[in-house]
N, C-alpha and C positions, 0 to 999 in steps of 0.2 A: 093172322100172321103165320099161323101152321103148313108147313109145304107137304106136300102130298111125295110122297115116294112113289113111281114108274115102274121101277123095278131095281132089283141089288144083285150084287154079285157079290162072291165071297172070294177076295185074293187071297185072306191065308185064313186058315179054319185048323188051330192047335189048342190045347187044352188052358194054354195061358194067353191066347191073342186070338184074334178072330178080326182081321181088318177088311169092310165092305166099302163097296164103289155102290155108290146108290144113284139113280137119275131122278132128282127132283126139280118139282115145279113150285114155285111161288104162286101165291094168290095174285099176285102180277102175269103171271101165265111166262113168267125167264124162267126157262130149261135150265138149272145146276147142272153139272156132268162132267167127270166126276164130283160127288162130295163123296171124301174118303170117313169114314167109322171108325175106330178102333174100339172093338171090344174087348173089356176086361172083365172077371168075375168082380162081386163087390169084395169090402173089403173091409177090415175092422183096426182099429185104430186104441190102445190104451195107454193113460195116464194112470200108470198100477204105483201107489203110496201104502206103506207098511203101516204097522201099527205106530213104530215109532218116528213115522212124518219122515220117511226115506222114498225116495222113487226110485223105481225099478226102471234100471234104462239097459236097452242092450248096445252091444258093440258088435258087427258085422260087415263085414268086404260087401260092396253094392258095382258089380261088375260093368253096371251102364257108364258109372266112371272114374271105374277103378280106383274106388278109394273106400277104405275104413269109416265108416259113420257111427257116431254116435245115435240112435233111435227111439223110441217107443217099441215095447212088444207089440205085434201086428200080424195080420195074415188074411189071407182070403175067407169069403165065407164060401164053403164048399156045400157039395151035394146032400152029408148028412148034418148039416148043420141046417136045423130048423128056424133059427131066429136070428138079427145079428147078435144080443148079447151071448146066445150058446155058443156060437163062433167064438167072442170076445174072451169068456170064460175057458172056452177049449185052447185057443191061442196061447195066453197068458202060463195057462198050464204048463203046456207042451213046450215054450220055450222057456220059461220059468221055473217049474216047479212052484210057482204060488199060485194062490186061490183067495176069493172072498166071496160072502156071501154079502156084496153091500156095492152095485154096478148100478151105476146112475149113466142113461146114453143122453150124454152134454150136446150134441151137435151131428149134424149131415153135412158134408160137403164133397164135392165134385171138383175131381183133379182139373178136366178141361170140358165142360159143358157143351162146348162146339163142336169137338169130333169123339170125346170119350162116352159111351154108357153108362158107366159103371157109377154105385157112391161108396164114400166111405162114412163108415158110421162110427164114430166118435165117443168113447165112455173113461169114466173116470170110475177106476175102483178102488177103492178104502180098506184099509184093517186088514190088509192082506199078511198071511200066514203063509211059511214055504211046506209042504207038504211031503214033495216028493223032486226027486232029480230031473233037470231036464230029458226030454224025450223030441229029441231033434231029428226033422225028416236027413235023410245022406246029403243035400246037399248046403245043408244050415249048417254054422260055425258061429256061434254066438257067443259070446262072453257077458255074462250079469253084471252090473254096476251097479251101483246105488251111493244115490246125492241125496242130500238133503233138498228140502222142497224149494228155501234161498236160493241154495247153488243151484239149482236145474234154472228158476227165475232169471238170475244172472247169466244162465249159458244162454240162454233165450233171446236176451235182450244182445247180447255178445256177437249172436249169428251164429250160434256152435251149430244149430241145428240146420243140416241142409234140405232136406225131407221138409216142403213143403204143407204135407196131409199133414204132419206131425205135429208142424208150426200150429197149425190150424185148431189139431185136437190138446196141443196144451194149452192155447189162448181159449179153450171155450172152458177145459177144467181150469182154468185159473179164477174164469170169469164166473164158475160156478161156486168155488171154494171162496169169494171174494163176497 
């Protein structure tokens, strides 16, 4: 079932997207052309709960459509991040100020399997303690919230969450915590 790649072209090649034209063939020998790629770095995903059973959710502008989301802490796994939980751990930090030493990775899943690369990798962390101030890249504007574990349940079920990967990574800590 595997198609064979001919060859790719790279129409945009930037630090956050990389979308390729590939000409492939099927083991039926039918010529694809184009099948378009988008590539993304991977990506990490948490469902960060305090010591006193609060989730840490942030609040940030998502310019694709123009609107205020409510989220998970998240972010790429980048070049020095050796594993996804040290991304996980690194993310959480930087836009948190918390930390634990207690990261369980609940689940893998893939935005869109057909034309994306990339996965997200899914963790739930516990007993989290705030350490230090956020340390947000220039063009982050986050705001901290914290629910209780119910209330976030209920926003769930509500649809508050528009963030699909998100949906995803609190149904697998739910289904872990359960």
């Amino acid at each position: 079932m595997k198609w064979q790649i001919e060859n790719s072209k790279y129409l945009i090649n930037d630090q956050w997207i990389k979308v390729r034209a590939d000409k492939c063939i099927m083991p039926n020998q039918k010529i694809v052309e184009p099948y378009y790629v988008l590539e993304y770095p991977n990506w990490v995903n948490i469902v960060a709960i305090t010591k006193n059973h609060k989730v840490i959710l942030v609040k940030t502008y998502r310019h694709g459509i123009g609107k205020e989301l409510v989220e998970l802490p998240c972010g790429l796994i980048d070049d020095t991040d050796t594993t996804p939980l040290e991304a996980a751990k690194r993310e959480l930090l930087e836009e948190t100020g918390y930390t634990s030493d207690n990261f369980i990775q609940t689940g893998i899943v893939s935005a869109n399997p057909s034309n994306h690369n990339n996965l997200t990798y899914c963790f739930l962390a516990r007993d989290l303690r705030k350490i230090k101030d956020q340390s947000l890249d220039e063009t982050e504007d986050i705001e901290i919230i914290l629910e209780p574990v119910p209330k976030v349940i209920k926003m769930l079920k509500e649809g508050k969450f528009l963030q699909a990967l998100h949906v995803s990574s609190l149904f697998y800590a739910i289904n872990y915590l359960e």
